[in-house]
N, C-alpha and C positions, 0 to 999 in steps of 0.2 A: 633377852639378847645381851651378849656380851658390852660392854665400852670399856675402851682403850684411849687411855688418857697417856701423850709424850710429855715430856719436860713439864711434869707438874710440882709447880711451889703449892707453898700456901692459899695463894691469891688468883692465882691461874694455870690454864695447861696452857704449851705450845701448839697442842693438836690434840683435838678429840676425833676418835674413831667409833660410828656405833653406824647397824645395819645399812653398812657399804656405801657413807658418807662420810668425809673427812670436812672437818669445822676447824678455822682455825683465825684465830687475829694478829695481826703482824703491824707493825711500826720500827723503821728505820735502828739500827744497832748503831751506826753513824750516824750522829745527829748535825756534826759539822758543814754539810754541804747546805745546797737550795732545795728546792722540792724534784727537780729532775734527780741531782744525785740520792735523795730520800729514798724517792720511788724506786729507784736503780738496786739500791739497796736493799732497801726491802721487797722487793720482785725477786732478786737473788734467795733472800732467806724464806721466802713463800715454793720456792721451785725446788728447796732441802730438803723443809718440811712435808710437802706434797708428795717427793721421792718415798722421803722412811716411812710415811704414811699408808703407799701401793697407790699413789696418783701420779699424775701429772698436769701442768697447766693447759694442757687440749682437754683435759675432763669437768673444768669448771665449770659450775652450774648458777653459781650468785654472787657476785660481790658488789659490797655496800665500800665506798672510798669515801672516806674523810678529811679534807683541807681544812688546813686553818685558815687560808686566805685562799678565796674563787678565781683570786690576782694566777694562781697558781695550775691551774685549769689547764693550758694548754700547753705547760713542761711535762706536767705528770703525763695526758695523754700522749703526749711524741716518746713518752718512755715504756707510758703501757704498750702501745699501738708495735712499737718495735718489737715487745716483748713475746706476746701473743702471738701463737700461731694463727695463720690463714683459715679462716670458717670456722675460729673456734671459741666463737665471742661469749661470753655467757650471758644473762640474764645483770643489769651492772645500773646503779645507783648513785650518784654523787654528789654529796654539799658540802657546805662548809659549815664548821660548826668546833666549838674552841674545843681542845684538845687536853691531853693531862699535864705535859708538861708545854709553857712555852715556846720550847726548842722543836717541839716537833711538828712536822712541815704536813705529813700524810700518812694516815692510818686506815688500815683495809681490813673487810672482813669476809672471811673465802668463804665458800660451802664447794669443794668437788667429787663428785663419783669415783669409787675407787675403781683401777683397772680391774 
């Protein structure tokens, strides 16, 4: 079976694609804000990526979320919760646990079905 790796560096893809699952890990491109604006942010470039992939955020199947601080918990979710379509919650895990770089507030990691 084919894999189709997006924006691959050295180090990582943006999005891997292989038998009609998109994988992919995201962390805010703006680091300036709190963890509502993180998440905001990186929700947006999840919803990109998901698109040129052939998904969408209604197909999500897993995601693991990562805080730096649990202090943070209930920004991210008033921004996930907004995010997210109606009856289309996935399968969804979260702790807190230190990050790469200091600046960043919240990082995600998808698994969705493609359309």
């Amino acid at each position: 079976m084919q894999i189709q790796r997006h924006g691959t560096t050295g180090r990582f893809s943006d999005s891997v694609v292989h038998n009609g699952t998109v994988y992919l890990v995201e962390v805010a491109a703006n680091l300036d804000g709190d963890a509502a604006a993180q998440t905001a942010n990186l929700l947006a470039s999840v919803e990109r990526l998901l698109a040129q992939a052939g998904s969408d955020k209604s197909r999500l199947l897993m995601v693991t979320i990562y805080l730096s601080d649990m202090a943070d918990y209930e920004a991210m979710n008033a921004v996930w919760d907004a995010w997210l379509p109606p009856g289309c919650a996935p399968a969804r895990a979260c702790l807190q646990a230190r990050l790469a770089k200091p600046e960043y507030r919240v990082e995600m990691v998808l698994t969705a079905a493609l359309a």
